[in-house]
C-alpha positions, 0 to 999 in steps of 0.5 A: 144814392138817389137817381133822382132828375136834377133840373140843370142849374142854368135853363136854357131861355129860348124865344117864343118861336124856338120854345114852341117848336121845343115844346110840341117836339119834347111833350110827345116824348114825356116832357112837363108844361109848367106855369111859373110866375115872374117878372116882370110877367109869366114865364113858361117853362118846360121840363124835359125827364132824362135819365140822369138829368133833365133839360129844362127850358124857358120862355117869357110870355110874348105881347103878340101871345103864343100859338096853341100846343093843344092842336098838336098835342092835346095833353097840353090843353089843360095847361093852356087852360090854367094859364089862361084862368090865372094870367088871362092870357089865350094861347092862339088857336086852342081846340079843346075838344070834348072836355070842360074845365071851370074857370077859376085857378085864383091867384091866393087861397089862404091856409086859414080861414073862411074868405076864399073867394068865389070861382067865376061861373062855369062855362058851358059844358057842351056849346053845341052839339057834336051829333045831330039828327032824329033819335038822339038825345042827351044823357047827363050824369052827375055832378051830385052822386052816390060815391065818395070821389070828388064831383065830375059832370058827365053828359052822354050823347047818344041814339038809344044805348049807342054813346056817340059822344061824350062831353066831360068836365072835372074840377068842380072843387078846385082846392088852389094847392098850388096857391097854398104851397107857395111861401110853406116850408118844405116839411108843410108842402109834404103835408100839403101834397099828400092831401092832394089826392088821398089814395094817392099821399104816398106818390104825391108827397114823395114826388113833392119831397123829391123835388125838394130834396133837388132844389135845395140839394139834400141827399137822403139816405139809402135807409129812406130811400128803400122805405119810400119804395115800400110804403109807394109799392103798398100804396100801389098795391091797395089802389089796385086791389080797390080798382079790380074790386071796382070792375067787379062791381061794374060787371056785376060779378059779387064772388071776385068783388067780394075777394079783391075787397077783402085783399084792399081792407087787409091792405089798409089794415097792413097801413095802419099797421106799418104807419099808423094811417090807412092811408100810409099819410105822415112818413115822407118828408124831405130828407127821408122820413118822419119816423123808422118804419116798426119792426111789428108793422113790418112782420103785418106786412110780410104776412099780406104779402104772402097773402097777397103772391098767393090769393090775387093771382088766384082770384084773378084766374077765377075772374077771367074764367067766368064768361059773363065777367070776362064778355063785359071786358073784352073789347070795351072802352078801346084806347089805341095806342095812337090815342093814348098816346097823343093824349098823354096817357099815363099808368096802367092806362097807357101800358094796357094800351102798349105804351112802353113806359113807367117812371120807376124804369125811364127816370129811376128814383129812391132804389128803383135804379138798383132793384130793377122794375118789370114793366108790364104792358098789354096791346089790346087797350080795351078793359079787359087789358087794364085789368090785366096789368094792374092784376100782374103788377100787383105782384111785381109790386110785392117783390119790390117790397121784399127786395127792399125790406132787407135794406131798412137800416137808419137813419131814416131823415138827413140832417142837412138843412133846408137853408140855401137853394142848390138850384133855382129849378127843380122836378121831382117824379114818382110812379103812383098807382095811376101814373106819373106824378110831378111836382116842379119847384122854384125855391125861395131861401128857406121856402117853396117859392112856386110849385106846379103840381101834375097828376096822371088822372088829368091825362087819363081824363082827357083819354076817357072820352076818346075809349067810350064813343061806340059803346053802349051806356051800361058799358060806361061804368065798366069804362070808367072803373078801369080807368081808375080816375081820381077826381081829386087829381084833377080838383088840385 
Protein backbone atom coordinates (compact mmCIF):
# COMPACT_ATOMS: atom_id res chain seq x y z
CA UNK A 1 0.00 0.00 0.00
CA UNK A 2 1.11 3.26 -0.57
CA UNK A 3 2.65 5.60 1.89
CA UNK A 4 1.62 8.52 -0.10
CA UNK A 5 0.79 12.14 2.31
CA UNK A 6 -2.74 12.49 2.69
CA UNK A 7 -3.90 16.25 3.07
CA UNK A 8 -6.07 16.05 6.32
CA UNK A 9 -9.83 16.06 5.27
CA UNK A 10 -10.43 19.48 7.49
CA UNK A 11 -7.48 22.14 6.95
CA UNK A 12 -7.04 24.22 9.60
CA UNK A 13 -8.17 28.20 8.70
CA UNK A 14 -6.31 30.35 10.47
CA UNK A 15 -6.29 34.44 10.60
CA UNK A 16 -3.72 36.36 8.29
CA UNK A 17 -1.26 37.12 11.38
CA UNK A 18 -1.41 33.45 12.61
CA UNK A 19 -1.00 32.10 8.88
CA UNK A 20 1.92 33.93 8.42
CA UNK A 21 3.71 33.22 11.41
CA UNK A 22 2.76 29.61 10.20
CA UNK A 23 3.72 29.98 7.00
CA UNK A 24 7.52 31.68 7.69
CA UNK A 25 8.20 29.03 10.58
CA UNK A 26 6.90 25.78 8.38
CA UNK A 27 8.59 26.56 4.69
CA UNK A 28 12.17 26.30 6.20
CA UNK A 29 10.97 22.89 7.18
CA UNK A 30 9.86 21.77 3.56
CA UNK A 31 6.23 22.96 3.51
CA UNK A 32 4.48 23.96 0.21
CA UNK A 33 2.65 27.96 -0.71
CA UNK A 34 -0.09 27.42 -2.68
CA UNK A 35 -2.42 29.78 -4.54
CA UNK A 36 -6.00 28.53 -4.89
CA UNK A 37 -8.80 30.07 -6.06
CA UNK A 38 -12.13 30.93 -3.94
CA UNK A 39 -14.86 32.69 -3.07
CA UNK A 40 -15.69 35.03 -2.58
CA UNK A 41 -11.66 35.68 -3.29
CA UNK A 42 -8.05 33.91 -2.87
CA UNK A 43 -7.25 31.78 -0.64
CA UNK A 44 -3.76 30.93 0.35
CA UNK A 45 -3.04 27.68 1.31
CA UNK A 46 0.13 25.92 2.86
CA UNK A 47 0.89 22.34 3.06
CA UNK A 48 3.15 21.04 5.15
CA UNK A 49 4.66 16.96 3.94
CA UNK A 50 4.98 14.53 7.11
CA UNK A 51 5.49 11.10 7.21
CA UNK A 52 2.13 9.77 7.22
CA UNK A 53 0.36 12.78 6.65
CA UNK A 54 0.46 16.47 6.09
CA UNK A 55 -0.83 19.37 8.09
CA UNK A 56 -2.59 21.67 5.94
CA UNK A 57 -3.53 25.46 6.46
CA UNK A 58 -5.60 28.18 5.11
CA UNK A 59 -6.20 31.71 4.95
CA UNK A 60 -8.48 34.34 2.93
CA UNK A 61 -6.72 37.18 1.36
CA UNK A 62 -7.01 40.19 3.71
CA UNK A 63 -8.32 43.93 2.31
CA UNK A 64 -5.28 45.41 4.37
CA UNK A 65 -3.24 42.73 2.15
CA UNK A 66 -0.59 40.46 3.78
CA UNK A 67 3.03 41.25 4.88
CA UNK A 68 5.76 39.45 2.41
CA UNK A 69 7.35 35.79 3.13
CA UNK A 70 10.24 36.41 0.91
CA UNK A 71 12.42 38.93 3.44
CA UNK A 72 12.46 35.64 5.64
CA UNK A 73 12.19 33.24 3.17
CA UNK A 74 13.26 33.87 -0.29
CA UNK A 75 12.05 30.51 -1.81
CA UNK A 76 8.75 31.87 -1.16
CA UNK A 77 9.15 35.08 -3.78
CA UNK A 78 8.00 33.45 -6.83
CA UNK A 79 5.08 32.52 -5.16
CA UNK A 80 4.08 36.00 -3.99
CA UNK A 81 4.95 36.96 -7.63
CA UNK A 82 2.47 34.45 -9.41
CA UNK A 83 -0.20 35.68 -6.62
CA UNK A 84 0.43 38.94 -7.73
CA UNK A 85 0.20 38.41 -11.64
CA UNK A 86 -3.06 36.57 -11.29
CA UNK A 87 -5.09 38.25 -8.33
CA UNK A 88 -3.26 41.72 -8.76
CA UNK A 89 -2.62 41.58 -5.03
CA UNK A 90 1.19 42.78 -3.29
CA UNK A 91 2.28 40.79 -0.57
CA UNK A 92 3.75 43.95 1.87
CA UNK A 93 7.27 44.62 1.81
CA UNK A 94 8.67 41.72 -0.90
CA UNK A 95 12.58 41.82 -1.70
CA UNK A 96 13.04 40.01 -4.79
CA UNK A 97 16.60 40.04 -4.91
CA UNK A 98 18.71 39.39 -8.25
CA UNK A 99 15.70 37.34 -10.21
CA UNK A 100 12.91 38.56 -12.63
CA UNK A 101 9.93 36.82 -13.74
CA UNK A 102 7.61 38.39 -16.63
CA UNK A 103 4.43 39.25 -15.94
CA UNK A 104 1.60 37.07 -17.11
CA UNK A 105 0.13 34.09 -15.20
CA UNK A 106 -3.42 34.38 -17.20
CA UNK A 107 -6.39 33.71 -15.92
CA UNK A 108 -7.76 30.87 -18.77
CA UNK A 109 -5.45 29.52 -21.69
CA UNK A 110 -7.52 27.08 -23.84
CA UNK A 111 -6.72 23.56 -24.80
CA UNK A 112 -7.65 24.41 -28.21
CA UNK A 113 -7.04 26.78 -30.64
CA UNK A 114 -5.01 29.73 -31.55
CA UNK A 115 -6.15 33.14 -29.07
CA UNK A 116 -4.28 32.55 -26.19
CA UNK A 117 -3.71 35.81 -25.06
CA UNK A 118 -0.77 38.12 -24.97
CA UNK A 119 1.50 38.32 -21.90
CA UNK A 120 1.93 41.98 -20.59
CA UNK A 121 5.46 43.31 -21.25
CA UNK A 122 8.33 42.18 -19.29
CA UNK A 123 9.62 44.10 -16.35
CA UNK A 124 12.94 45.37 -16.16
CA UNK A 125 15.21 42.75 -15.86
CA UNK A 126 17.78 44.84 -13.96
CA UNK A 127 16.25 48.39 -12.46
CA UNK A 128 19.54 49.50 -11.20
CA UNK A 129 22.79 48.40 -11.11
CA UNK A 130 23.76 46.17 -8.02
CA UNK A 131 27.97 47.39 -8.43
CA UNK A 132 29.02 50.74 -9.65
CA UNK A 133 32.34 52.01 -10.29
CA UNK A 134 35.16 52.44 -13.28
CA UNK A 135 35.74 49.11 -15.32
CA UNK A 136 32.57 47.36 -14.75
CA UNK A 137 30.61 46.48 -17.55
CA UNK A 138 27.51 44.32 -18.54
CA UNK A 139 27.35 41.17 -19.95
CA UNK A 140 24.04 39.93 -21.43
CA UNK A 141 23.51 36.09 -22.34
CA UNK A 142 20.45 34.95 -23.95
CA UNK A 143 17.21 34.62 -24.38
CA UNK A 144 17.79 33.52 -28.07
CA UNK A 145 20.58 30.49 -27.87
CA UNK A 146 21.93 27.51 -29.46
CA UNK A 147 20.19 24.63 -27.20
CA UNK A 148 17.04 23.09 -27.12
CA UNK A 149 16.02 24.10 -23.44
CA UNK A 150 13.35 26.75 -23.14
CA UNK A 151 14.54 30.63 -22.94
CA UNK A 152 16.31 32.28 -19.93
CA UNK A 153 17.89 35.82 -20.08
CA UNK A 154 21.24 36.04 -18.29
CA UNK A 155 22.98 39.63 -17.65
CA UNK A 156 26.55 39.19 -15.73
CA UNK A 157 27.79 42.16 -13.91
CA UNK A 158 31.46 42.13 -13.98
CA UNK A 159 35.18 43.81 -13.98
CA UNK A 160 37.06 42.11 -16.67
CA UNK A 161 36.46 38.00 -16.13
CA UNK A 162 35.31 38.53 -12.26
CA UNK A 163 31.29 38.02 -12.17
CA UNK A 164 30.23 40.45 -9.43
CA UNK A 165 26.53 39.77 -9.93
CA UNK A 166 24.15 38.11 -11.66
CA UNK A 167 20.67 39.20 -12.55
CA UNK A 168 18.59 36.18 -14.10
CA UNK A 169 15.21 35.87 -15.37
CA UNK A 170 13.12 32.56 -16.53
CA UNK A 171 9.56 32.16 -17.67
CA UNK A 172 9.75 33.62 -21.02
CA UNK A 173 7.40 30.97 -22.33
CA UNK A 174 4.61 30.57 -19.73
CA UNK A 175 2.70 27.59 -21.26
CA UNK A 176 -0.49 28.30 -18.38
CA UNK A 177 -0.39 24.44 -17.11
CA UNK A 178 -2.13 25.21 -14.15
CA UNK A 179 -5.11 26.92 -16.37
CA UNK A 180 -5.16 23.91 -18.54
CA UNK A 181 -5.41 21.32 -16.04
CA UNK A 182 -8.45 22.93 -14.25
CA UNK A 183 -11.88 21.32 -15.49
CA UNK A 184 -9.65 17.85 -17.53
CA UNK A 185 -10.32 14.55 -16.18
CA UNK A 186 -7.57 12.96 -13.94
CA UNK A 187 -6.37 10.42 -16.91
CA UNK A 188 -5.91 14.04 -19.11
CA UNK A 189 -4.17 15.94 -16.18
CA UNK A 190 -1.53 12.87 -16.14
CA UNK A 191 -1.14 13.55 -19.84
CA UNK A 192 -0.81 17.30 -19.15
CA UNK A 193 1.66 17.10 -16.15
CA UNK A 194 4.30 14.92 -18.14
CA UNK A 195 4.49 17.30 -20.81
CA UNK A 196 5.37 19.79 -17.93
CA UNK A 197 9.07 19.41 -18.24
CA UNK A 198 10.23 16.58 -20.67
CA UNK A 199 13.14 15.07 -19.27
CA UNK A 200 11.22 15.12 -16.29
CA UNK A 201 7.28 13.04 -17.73
CA UNK A 202 7.86 10.53 -15.09
CA UNK A 203 7.99 12.64 -11.75
CA UNK A 204 5.59 14.92 -12.88
CA UNK A 205 3.01 13.15 -14.01
CA UNK A 206 3.49 10.31 -11.04
CA UNK A 207 3.49 13.59 -8.48
CA UNK A 208 0.02 14.62 -10.47
CA UNK A 209 -1.23 11.17 -10.38
CA UNK A 210 -0.50 10.86 -6.77
CA UNK A 211 -2.07 13.53 -5.75
CA UNK A 212 -5.10 12.36 -7.72
CA UNK A 213 -5.13 8.95 -6.34
CA UNK A 214 -5.49 10.94 -2.54
CA UNK A 215 -8.29 13.38 -3.67
CA UNK A 216 -10.33 11.02 -4.96
CA UNK A 217 -9.23 8.12 -2.62
CA UNK A 218 -7.78 5.21 -5.08
CA UNK A 219 -5.25 3.04 -3.80
CA UNK A 220 -3.19 1.30 -6.61
CA UNK A 221 -1.74 -1.60 -6.65
CA UNK A 222 1.64 -2.89 -5.33
CA UNK A 223 2.32 -4.10 -9.05
CA UNK A 224 1.85 -0.21 -9.99
CA UNK A 225 3.57 0.98 -7.30
CA UNK A 226 6.80 -1.16 -7.95
CA UNK A 227 6.58 -0.26 -11.77
CA UNK A 228 6.46 3.78 -11.17
CA UNK A 229 9.75 3.31 -9.20
CA UNK A 230 11.21 1.74 -11.89
CA UNK A 231 10.35 4.02 -14.93
CA UNK A 232 10.90 7.22 -11.90
CA UNK A 233 14.92 5.48 -10.93
CA UNK A 234 15.56 5.05 -15.32
CA UNK A 235 14.31 8.37 -15.69
CA UNK A 236 16.78 9.39 -13.09
CA UNK A 237 19.25 7.79 -14.24
CA UNK A 238 18.91 9.12 -17.95
CA UNK A 239 18.93 12.80 -16.74
CA UNK A 240 21.94 12.41 -14.70
CA UNK A 241 23.99 10.71 -17.23
CA UNK A 242 22.91 13.81 -19.55
CA UNK A 243 24.02 16.25 -16.58
CA UNK A 244 27.50 14.56 -16.27
CA UNK A 245 27.76 14.55 -19.95
CA UNK A 246 27.23 18.20 -19.48
CA UNK A 247 29.77 19.05 -17.25
CA UNK A 248 32.40 17.49 -19.54
CA UNK A 249 31.44 19.33 -22.14
CA UNK A 250 31.83 22.44 -20.15
CA UNK A 251 35.15 21.38 -18.81
CA UNK A 252 36.32 20.70 -22.26
CA UNK A 253 36.90 17.10 -21.35
CA UNK A 254 35.53 15.16 -24.90
CA UNK A 255 37.01 11.39 -23.58
CA UNK A 256 34.15 11.43 -20.53
CA UNK A 257 31.45 13.48 -22.42
CA UNK A 258 31.71 11.05 -25.08
CA UNK A 259 31.15 7.79 -22.46
CA UNK A 260 28.63 9.44 -20.29
CA UNK A 261 26.79 10.22 -23.89
CA UNK A 262 26.92 6.86 -24.68
CA UNK A 263 25.59 5.45 -21.39
CA UNK A 264 22.32 8.46 -21.77
CA UNK A 265 21.29 7.36 -25.44
CA UNK A 266 21.38 3.44 -24.23
CA UNK A 267 19.23 4.93 -21.47
CA UNK A 268 16.70 6.31 -24.25
CA UNK A 269 17.15 3.70 -26.01
CA UNK A 270 16.30 1.07 -22.81
CA UNK A 271 12.86 3.83 -22.56
CA UNK A 272 12.14 3.03 -25.88
CA UNK A 273 12.19 -0.24 -25.23
CA UNK A 274 10.28 -0.74 -21.62
CA UNK A 275 7.89 1.88 -22.74
CA UNK A 276 7.71 2.61 -26.43
CA UNK A 277 8.72 6.39 -25.69
CA UNK A 278 12.39 7.62 -24.94
CA UNK A 279 11.12 9.65 -22.60
CA UNK A 280 9.32 7.08 -20.60
CA UNK A 281 5.76 9.34 -21.46
CA UNK A 282 2.47 7.51 -21.64
CA UNK A 283 2.49 4.98 -18.45
CA UNK A 284 1.60 6.70 -15.10
CA UNK A 285 -1.79 7.31 -15.04
CA UNK A 286 -4.14 7.51 -11.88
CA UNK A 287 -4.52 4.37 -10.39
CA UNK A 288 -1.46 2.76 -11.88
CA UNK A 289 -0.51 2.32 -15.11
CA UNK A 290 -1.63 2.63 -18.59
CA UNK A 291 -0.05 -0.77 -19.52
CA UNK A 292 2.16 -3.67 -17.91
CA UNK A 293 5.59 -3.04 -18.33
CA UNK A 294 6.90 -6.10 -21.50
CA UNK A 295 8.85 -8.89 -20.53
CA UNK A 296 11.34 -8.18 -23.48
CA UNK A 297 11.66 -4.46 -22.45
CA UNK A 298 12.53 -5.60 -19.05
CA UNK A 299 15.44 -7.92 -20.14
CA UNK A 300 16.85 -4.45 -22.24
CA UNK A 301 16.94 -3.20 -18.91
CA UNK A 302 18.57 -5.54 -17.23
CA UNK A 303 21.11 -5.49 -19.43
CA UNK A 304 21.88 -1.43 -19.00
CA UNK A 305 21.72 -1.81 -15.81
CA UNK A 306 24.72 -4.17 -15.66
CA UNK A 307 26.29 -1.75 -18.05
CA UNK A 308 25.35 0.96 -16.18
CA UNK A 309 26.85 -0.66 -12.16
CA UNK A 310 29.76 -1.19 -14.02
CA UNK A 311 30.99 1.45 -16.61
CA UNK A 312 29.78 4.70 -14.71
CA UNK A 313 31.60 4.21 -11.58
CA UNK A 314 34.46 3.52 -13.86
CA UNK A 315 34.38 6.57 -16.18
CA UNK A 316 33.62 8.44 -13.01
CA UNK A 317 37.09 7.65 -11.55
CA UNK A 318 38.83 8.30 -14.99
CA UNK A 319 37.10 11.69 -14.78
CA UNK A 320 38.16 12.85 -11.19
CA UNK A 321 41.64 11.69 -12.42
CA UNK A 322 42.18 13.86 -15.06
CA UNK A 323 43.75 17.38 -13.23
CA UNK A 324 42.38 19.70 -16.04
CA UNK A 325 38.61 18.40 -15.42
CA UNK A 326 38.82 18.13 -11.89
CA UNK A 327 40.63 21.91 -11.30
CA UNK A 328 37.57 23.35 -13.55
CA UNK A 329 35.32 21.68 -10.65
CA UNK A 330 36.76 22.21 -7.31
CA UNK A 331 35.99 25.03 -5.57
CA UNK A 332 33.42 26.50 -8.36
CA UNK A 333 30.06 27.92 -8.03
CA UNK A 334 30.08 27.38 -4.22
CA UNK A 335 26.51 27.11 -2.54
CA UNK A 336 26.74 26.98 1.33
CA UNK A 337 24.32 25.16 2.97
CA UNK A 338 23.15 28.58 4.56
CA UNK A 339 22.55 29.52 1.05
CA UNK A 340 20.86 26.26 -0.18
CA UNK A 341 18.98 26.25 2.38
CA UNK A 342 17.24 29.69 2.76
CA UNK A 343 16.95 29.50 -0.70
CA UNK A 344 14.81 26.46 -0.95
CA UNK A 345 17.16 24.43 -2.59
CA UNK A 346 16.17 20.80 -3.76
CA UNK A 347 17.98 17.78 -5.29
CA UNK A 348 21.52 16.80 -6.06
CA UNK A 349 21.91 20.64 -5.61
CA UNK A 350 21.07 20.69 -2.17
CA UNK A 351 22.53 17.57 -0.96
CA UNK A 352 25.98 18.31 -2.46
CA UNK A 353 25.51 21.46 -0.44
CA UNK A 354 24.84 18.89 3.04
CA UNK A 355 21.39 19.26 3.14
CA UNK A 356 20.17 16.11 4.44
CA UNK A 357 16.99 15.67 2.36
CA UNK A 358 15.21 13.31 -0.33
CA UNK A 359 11.37 13.04 -0.57
CA UNK A 360 11.88 9.09 -1.42
CA UNK A 361 13.24 9.16 2.49
CA UNK A 362 11.25 11.99 4.36
CA UNK A 363 7.92 11.38 2.60
CA UNK A 364 8.01 7.80 1.33
CA UNK A 365 5.73 7.16 -1.84
CA UNK A 366 4.96 4.13 -4.39
CA UNK A 367 7.79 1.24 -2.39
CA UNK A 368 10.03 3.78 -1.56
CA UNK A 369 9.08 3.18 2.28
CA UNK A 370 9.65 -0.74 1.97
CA UNK A 371 12.68 -0.74 -0.36
CA UNK A 372 14.61 1.78 1.48
CA UNK A 373 16.47 4.84 -0.31
CA UNK A 374 20.52 5.71 0.67
CA UNK A 375 20.83 9.30 0.57
CA UNK A 376 23.81 10.86 -0.61
CA UNK A 377 25.09 13.92 0.37
CA UNK A 378 28.37 15.84 0.00
CA UNK A 379 29.53 19.06 2.28
CA UNK A 380 31.72 21.11 -0.26
CA UNK A 381 28.62 22.50 -2.25
CA UNK A 382 30.99 23.57 -5.12
CA UNK A 383 30.64 21.76 -8.79
CA UNK A 384 32.70 19.23 -8.26
CA UNK A 385 30.35 17.91 -5.09
CA UNK A 386 27.09 17.89 -7.28
CA UNK A 387 28.85 16.10 -9.56
CA UNK A 388 29.64 13.62 -7.24
CA UNK A 389 26.33 12.95 -5.95
CA UNK A 390 24.39 12.53 -8.95
CA UNK A 391 27.63 10.15 -10.20
CA UNK A 392 27.02 7.96 -6.67
CA UNK A 393 23.35 8.18 -7.09
CA UNK A 394 23.30 6.83 -10.31
CA UNK A 395 23.84 3.24 -8.93
CA UNK A 396 21.62 3.71 -6.13
CA UNK A 397 19.10 4.37 -8.71
CA UNK A 398 19.97 0.85 -10.45
CA UNK A 399 19.44 -0.95 -7.26
CA UNK A 400 16.29 0.36 -6.63
CA UNK A 401 15.15 -0.82 -9.96
CA UNK A 402 16.33 -4.43 -9.29
CA UNK A 403 14.72 -4.60 -5.94
CA UNK A 404 11.67 -3.72 -7.17
CA UNK A 405 11.76 -5.91 -10.74
CA UNK A 406 10.77 -8.92 -8.75
CA UNK A 407 7.55 -7.28 -7.50
CA UNK A 408 6.04 -6.60 -11.10
CA UNK A 409 3.01 -8.56 -10.84
CA UNK A 410 -0.79 -7.25 -11.93
CA UNK A 411 -2.93 -5.71 -12.14
CA UNK A 412 -1.18 -2.64 -13.11
CA UNK A 413 -4.34 0.05 -12.68
CA UNK A 414 -7.23 0.02 -10.23
CA UNK A 415 -10.73 -0.31 -11.07
CA UNK A 416 -12.08 2.27 -8.78
CA UNK A 417 -13.75 5.11 -10.18
CA UNK A 418 -12.77 8.74 -10.11
CA UNK A 419 -16.65 9.63 -9.23
CA UNK A 420 -16.83 10.98 -5.53
CA UNK A 421 -13.92 13.10 -3.93
CA UNK A 422 -12.67 11.46 -0.56
CA UNK A 423 -10.94 14.90 0.27
CA UNK A 424 -11.04 18.49 -0.74
CA UNK A 425 -7.31 18.79 -0.78
CA UNK A 426 -4.85 16.60 -1.73
CA UNK A 427 -0.63 16.86 -2.49
CA UNK A 428 1.17 14.50 -4.16
CA UNK A 429 5.03 14.38 -3.88
CA UNK A 430 7.88 12.72 -6.10
CA UNK A 431 11.87 12.66 -6.25
CA UNK A 432 12.66 13.61 -9.71
CA UNK A 433 16.01 13.82 -11.25
CA UNK A 434 16.15 17.64 -9.83
CA UNK A 435 14.25 17.39 -6.74
CA UNK A 436 11.05 17.51 -5.59
CA UNK A 437 8.14 17.73 -7.53
CA UNK A 438 4.66 18.80 -6.07
CA UNK A 439 1.36 19.00 -7.50
CA UNK A 440 -1.47 20.30 -4.98
CA UNK A 441 -5.09 19.28 -6.08
CA UNK A 442 -8.66 20.69 -5.28
CA UNK A 443 -11.01 18.16 -7.04
CA UNK A 444 -14.21 18.90 -8.48
CA UNK A 445 -17.00 15.64 -8.95
CA UNK A 446 -15.32 13.87 -11.24
CA UNK A 447 -12.54 16.59 -12.55
CA UNK A 448 -9.58 18.69 -10.96
CA UNK A 449 -10.99 21.70 -9.89
CA UNK A 450 -7.53 23.69 -9.42
CA UNK A 451 -4.32 22.27 -9.26
CA UNK A 452 -1.00 23.99 -8.29
CA UNK A 453 2.25 22.75 -9.78
CA UNK A 454 5.80 22.99 -8.15
CA UNK A 455 9.10 22.24 -9.58
CA UNK A 456 12.82 21.83 -8.25
CA UNK A 457 14.17 23.96 -11.05
CA UNK A 458 12.48 27.01 -9.58
CA UNK A 459 14.22 26.81 -6.03
CA UNK A 460 17.31 25.91 -7.94
CA UNK A 461 17.11 28.82 -10.11
CA UNK A 462 16.78 31.10 -7.62
CA UNK A 463 19.93 29.37 -5.92
CA UNK A 464 22.09 29.62 -9.13
CA UNK A 465 22.96 33.56 -8.59
CA UNK A 466 23.87 33.01 -5.18
CA UNK A 467 27.13 30.03 -6.29
CA UNK A 468 28.16 32.46 -9.19
CA UNK A 469 29.38 35.87 -7.61
CA UNK A 470 33.36 35.33 -7.29
CA UNK A 471 33.85 33.38 -10.24
CA UNK A 472 34.97 34.04 -13.44
CA UNK A 473 32.81 34.04 -16.80
CA UNK A 474 34.35 30.80 -18.70
CA UNK A 475 33.33 29.06 -15.01
CA UNK A 476 29.67 29.99 -15.69
CA UNK A 477 28.83 27.33 -18.08
CA UNK A 478 30.49 24.78 -15.70
CA UNK A 479 28.07 26.46 -12.96
CA UNK A 480 25.18 26.16 -14.79
CA UNK A 481 25.57 22.49 -15.90
CA UNK A 482 25.86 21.30 -12.71
CA UNK A 483 22.92 22.90 -11.53
CA UNK A 484 21.06 20.85 -14.27
CA UNK A 485 18.04 23.80 -14.34
CA UNK A 486 15.35 22.68 -16.38
CA UNK A 487 13.93 25.90 -17.80
CA UNK A 488 10.51 24.37 -18.46
CA UNK A 489 10.15 23.72 -14.87
CA UNK A 490 10.29 27.13 -14.40
CA UNK A 491 7.94 28.30 -17.96
CA UNK A 492 4.83 26.17 -16.20
Amino acid sequence: MSTQPRSVAAPRALDPAAFCAAAVRRLAAGAHLALLSGLPGPTLALALARKGGAELFTTPWPDEGLPALSPEFPAAWPWEVAFREQYGREFRGGTPGCWRLPCGWPDTMPLEGCDLPLPPPLEPLAPQSAVEGPGVFRVPLGPVSSWVGESGFLLFEVTGEDIHHLWFQLNLKTRGLEARLAGVDPDTGAVLAELASGTSSVAHALAFSQAAEAAWGITPSTGALAARVVLLELERIANHLGDLARLHQATGLAVGEAGFRRLEEDSRRTAQALTAHRFLRGMIRPGGLSRPLPEEGRRVLTAFLDRVRREVPRLGRQSLATHSHRDRLEGTGRLTIESARALGARGPVARASGLDCDTRRDQPFALYAELGCPVVRQEQGDAQARFQVRLEEIPVAADLIIAALPRLKGPFRSGQPFTEPALPLALGLTEGSRGQVAYLLAPREDRVGTCRVGAASMPNALALPAAVPGNILTDFPVIAASFGLAYAGVSL
